[in-house]
C-alpha angles and dihedrals in degrees: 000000000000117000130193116251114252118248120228134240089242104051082050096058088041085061096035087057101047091047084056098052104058091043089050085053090052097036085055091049090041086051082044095050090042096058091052091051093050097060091046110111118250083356109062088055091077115067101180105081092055099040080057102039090054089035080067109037092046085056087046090055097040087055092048099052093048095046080048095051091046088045090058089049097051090050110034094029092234137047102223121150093282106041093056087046117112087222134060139187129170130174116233122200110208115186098217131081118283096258102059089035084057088054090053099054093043092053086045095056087038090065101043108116112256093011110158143181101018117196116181123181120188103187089058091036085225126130123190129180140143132246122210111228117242118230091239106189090028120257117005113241115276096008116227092005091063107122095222090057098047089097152001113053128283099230134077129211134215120220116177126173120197107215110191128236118178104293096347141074127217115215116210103189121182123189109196132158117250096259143081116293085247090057080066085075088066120026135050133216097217091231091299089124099056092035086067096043092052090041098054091044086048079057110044087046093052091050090053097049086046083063098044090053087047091051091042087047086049099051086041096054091039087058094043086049085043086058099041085047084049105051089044094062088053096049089045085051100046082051091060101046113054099065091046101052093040089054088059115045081035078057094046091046089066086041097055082057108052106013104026086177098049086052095055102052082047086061094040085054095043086049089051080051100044082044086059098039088057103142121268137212112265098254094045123105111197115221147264095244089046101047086044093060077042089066104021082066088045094059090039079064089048104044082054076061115035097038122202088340087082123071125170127198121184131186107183117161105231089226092051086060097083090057113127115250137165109256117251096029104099081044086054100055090039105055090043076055094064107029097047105027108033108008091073095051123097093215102036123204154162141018119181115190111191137163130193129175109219116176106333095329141088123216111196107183126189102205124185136177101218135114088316122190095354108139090226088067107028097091132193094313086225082138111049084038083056093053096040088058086039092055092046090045095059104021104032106201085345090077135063143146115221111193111191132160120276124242111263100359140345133028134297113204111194124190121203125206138168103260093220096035095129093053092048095050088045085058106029 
């Protein structure tokens, strides 16, 4: 069973003695008036109409201050000394910088119902309007002849100032009536004050917890695309690596039949490339010098195949080496190097492995002078696809792959990276 809270000796004497003030103040005004009637000539002889008139005006305003003492404590829960105060001021902390706090205090005012006359000003970081004043209860007794509308306007008015502080603005809001701070000894506001106050804090902390959704949505989103950028590496990477690897130990099976020795310098030179192809940590590149003994094994495997028909030529700056590169990418080239461009040629021929730094980046380019762009040879382009998703995976716009025909034959496959990429991405 629910039962009413009891109300406290305190909080009685707290309403007792705002209804009496503000009967004291008219009683003094209706004693004042009275005195003025009363020396009037011919007038001031008849009592009767003043002593009702102020009979009347003294229960109106009795009535008033009470509905507003119960309407403050229907809306704020309790009837202390601020909450039954026409105005109304309250500081706001916002944990962003004083522009965008500013924003939000100027959105909040903006939606307040009857809100008029808006003036924000951002250099100041100051925003001023007026807010018209709701008949609550409908029309007021009496109408115009209602005491506590015989002056003063029925209408309040919002002023709030941003003052900046580091990352941070600090919102002083104040919610007044339209009228002289005096006028506060005989009218009341009915709560509309500290309905506005409230109103515009609900908002602003609304908007602020709107923002830190947003910023937690983002960073979630940004570590689920980090995984999905992640596993499809991996998969553009497993797609590079089986055929590969099943050419070659198919290759060193015949071998173990018919050249023992030469099979056994072929696994030597799988296992140098197995040594270089050990899984990495997500975040980790490998580098130009690994992924060049990488290759450089992988074309000592084919030259066991391929004989005299196969010569490779590198020029690879020691201090280029330590460049970080994904792992896979210079294989890639190379071995598209020697299935599309030598392999079909009767003849074979040459693969030229180089690296230059030019204004922050590194082109490493894998040239041969094969069969170059014929259509018989050109394959699916699963592989350079692969780089080129690989490149905008890790680099963004940094990174690119430009494939262009060789002088006089074949085909010259140059990737582009950005040359400190590794120390950006540790301080960025």
């Amino acid at each position: 069973m629910l039962r009413p809270h009891p109300v406290s000796a305190s909080l009685v004497f707290k309403s007792f003695f705002f209804v009496l003030r503000i009967s004291i103040a008219w009683l003094l005004a209706v004693f004042l008036v009275a005195g003025v009637w009363s020396n009037l000539p011919l007038l001031g002889r008849v009592d009767w109409p003043i002593t009702i008139a102020g009979m009347i005006t003294m229960a109106l305003v009795i009535a008033g201050a009470i509905s507003h003492l119960d309407r403050v404590r229907l809306i704020a829960g309790h009837t202390d000394k601020t909450a039954l105060a026409n105005r109304q001021r309250r500081q706001v902390e916002i944990p962003f910088e004083a522009g965008e706090a500013f924003d939000m205090i100027d959105a909040a005012i903006r939606e307040l119902p009857r809100i008029q006359q808006v003036e924000s000003a951002r250099d100041s970081l100051q925003v001023r309007a007026k807010v018209g004043r709701p008949q609550t209860y409908g029309e007021h007794p009496l109408g115009r002849w209602n005491p506590l509308l015989w002056f003063g306007i029925p209408r309040n008015q919002i002023l709030a100032t941003v003052t900046p502080s580091h990352d941070t603005g600090s919102v002083t809001l104040i919610c007044e009536p339209e009228s002289p701070a005096w006028s506060d000894w005989f009218l009341v506001d009915d709560g509309t004050n500290f309905e506005n106050a409230e109103a515009i804090t609900r908002a602003i902390s609304r908007r602020v917890a709107e923002r830190r959704r947003g910023e937690q949505a983002a960073a979630t989103q940004t570590a689920t695309e980090k995984e999905l950028t992640v596993a499809k590496l991996s998969l553009l990477h497993a797609q590079v690596e089986p055929h590969f690897l099943y050419n070659t130990l198919a290759s060193a099976q015949l071998l173990t039949r018919s050249d023992p020795a030469r099979a056994e310098e072929m696994l030597g030179h799988l296992i140098q490339y197995l040594r270089h192809s050990l899984p990495r940590t997500q975040d980790e590149l490998s580098t130009l010098g690994a992924e060049l003994e990488r290759a450089l094994a992988y074309l000592e495997i084919l030259k066991i195949r391929m004989g005299p028909r196969l010569s490779v030529q590198t020029d690879v700056p020691e201090n280029l080496r330590a460049t970080p590169l994904p792992s896979m990418m210079l294989q890639t080239l190379v071995e598209n190097a020697i299935k599309h461009g030598l392999e079909p040629r009767t003849g074979g021929g040459n693969v030229w492995i180089r690296a230059r730094r030019n204004e922050g980046v590194v082109a490493i380019t894998v040239a041969d002078d094969g069969e170059g762009f014929n259509t018989k040879t050109s394959g699916t382009g699963i592989g350079l696809k692969n780089v080129r998703e690989r490149l905008r995976l890790v680099y963004g716009a940094q990174g690119s792959l430009a494939v262009v025909a060789n002088f006089p034959a074949g085909v010259a496959a140059t990737i582009t990276v950005p040359a400190d990429f590794e120390q950006e991405r540790r301080h960025g």
